[in-house]
N, C-alpha and C positions, 0 to 999 in steps of 0.2 A: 528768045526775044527779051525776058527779062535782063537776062547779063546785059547785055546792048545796052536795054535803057539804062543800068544801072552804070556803066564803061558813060556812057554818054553824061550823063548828068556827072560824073565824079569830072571827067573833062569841063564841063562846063565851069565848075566849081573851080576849078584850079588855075582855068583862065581866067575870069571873074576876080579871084584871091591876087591871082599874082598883078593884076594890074592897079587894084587897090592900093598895091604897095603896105612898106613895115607901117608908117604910119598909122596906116589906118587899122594895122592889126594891132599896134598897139594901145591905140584909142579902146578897142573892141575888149581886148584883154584886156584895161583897166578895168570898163565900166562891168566886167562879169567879174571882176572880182570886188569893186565896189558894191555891189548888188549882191554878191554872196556872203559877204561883211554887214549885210544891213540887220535891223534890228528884229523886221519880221522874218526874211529868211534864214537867220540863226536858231529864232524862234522854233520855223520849221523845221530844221533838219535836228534841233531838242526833239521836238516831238515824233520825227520818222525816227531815230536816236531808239526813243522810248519802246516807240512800237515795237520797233526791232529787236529790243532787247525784252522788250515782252512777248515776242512771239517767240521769242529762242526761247525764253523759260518755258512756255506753254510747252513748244515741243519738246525739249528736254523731260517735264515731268511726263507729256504723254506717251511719249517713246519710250521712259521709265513702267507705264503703265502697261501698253502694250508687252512690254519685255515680262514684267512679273507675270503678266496674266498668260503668257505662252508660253510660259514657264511652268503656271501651276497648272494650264488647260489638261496635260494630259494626266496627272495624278486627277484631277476632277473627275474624267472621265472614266477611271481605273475605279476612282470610289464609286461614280454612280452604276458603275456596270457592276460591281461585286455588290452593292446593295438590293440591285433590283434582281441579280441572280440567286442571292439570299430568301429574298422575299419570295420571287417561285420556286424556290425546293421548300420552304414552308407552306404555304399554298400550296405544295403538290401532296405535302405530307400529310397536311388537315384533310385537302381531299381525300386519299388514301385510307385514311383513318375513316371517314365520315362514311365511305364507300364499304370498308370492313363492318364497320357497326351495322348498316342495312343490310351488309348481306347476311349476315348473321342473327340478327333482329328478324328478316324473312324469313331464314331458316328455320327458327324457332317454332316463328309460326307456323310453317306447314308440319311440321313436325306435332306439331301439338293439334293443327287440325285433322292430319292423318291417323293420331292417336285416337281422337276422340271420333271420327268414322267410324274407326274399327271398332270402336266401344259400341256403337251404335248400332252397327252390323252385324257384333256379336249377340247384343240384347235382343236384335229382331229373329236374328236366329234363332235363339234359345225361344222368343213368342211362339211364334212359327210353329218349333215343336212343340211346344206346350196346348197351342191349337190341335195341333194335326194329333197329340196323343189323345184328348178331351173326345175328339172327334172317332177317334179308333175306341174307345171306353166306350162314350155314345153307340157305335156301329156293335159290337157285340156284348151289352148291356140284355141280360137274359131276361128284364121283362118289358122288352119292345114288342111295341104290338105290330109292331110293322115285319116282326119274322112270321112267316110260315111253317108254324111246326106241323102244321096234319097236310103239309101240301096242297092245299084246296087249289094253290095256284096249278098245279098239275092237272088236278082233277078236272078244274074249268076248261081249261085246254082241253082236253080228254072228250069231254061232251060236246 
């Protein structure tokens, strides 16, 4: 549908044109080139001129930028991955290290509190007997009056 319209209207145009005659084409072509001769449209096309040539420098430098920078993107990326895997093997190491020192700081401890158990264990032993012999000394101490030397305890039974 759009081809049509567009076949249609370019026919129109060209009947339209050709019946205007040179004349008037050339009327038409003067006055568009007196008018692109004038003072404010010279004006303008300075100015699109300008633009233009300032928009190519913009993009020149930032196409220059984009370039440098995807250039150095993957060295960036190389340094920050070997720094930050730098940083966790240290990190891993200090931990390492901090984890050694505890267990071994524990170790001590129990060590030295199992030492000192035993010192403990040994001392109450060694009490212990020194009770239990105090108490055997007591037990046949030959002037306890609680021995029965003439047997009365037989005797009482007896009766």
């Amino acid at each position: 549908m759009k081809r049509v319209m567009f076949i249609v209207g370019a026919g129109v145009g060209f009947v339209l044109g050709a019946r205007a005659g040179r004349a008037r084409y050339e009327q038409i072509k003067s006055a568009a080139i007196r008018a692109s001769e004038s003072a404010p449209a010279q004006s303008a096309y300075r100015l699109a001129q300008r633009g233009s040539d300032l928009a190519s420098d913009q993009l020149a430098r930032l196409s220059g930028k984009v370039s440098e920078s995807s250039r150095e993107f993957p060295s960036k990326v190389v340094h920050t991955t070997e720094s930050l895997k730098a940083d966790l093997r240290r990190r891993a190491d200090d931990a390492r290290t901090s984890l050694d020192e505890a267990r071994s700081s524990a170790k001590e401890w129990v060590d030295q509190t199992k030492e000192r158990s035993l010192e403990i264990q040994a001392q109450n032993v060694l009490a212990v007997g020194d009770m239990r012999n105090e108490a055997l000394a007591d037990l046949t101490d030959d002037e306890d009056a609680m021995v029965d030397e003439g047997r009365a305890d037989e005797r009482n039974l007896r009766e």
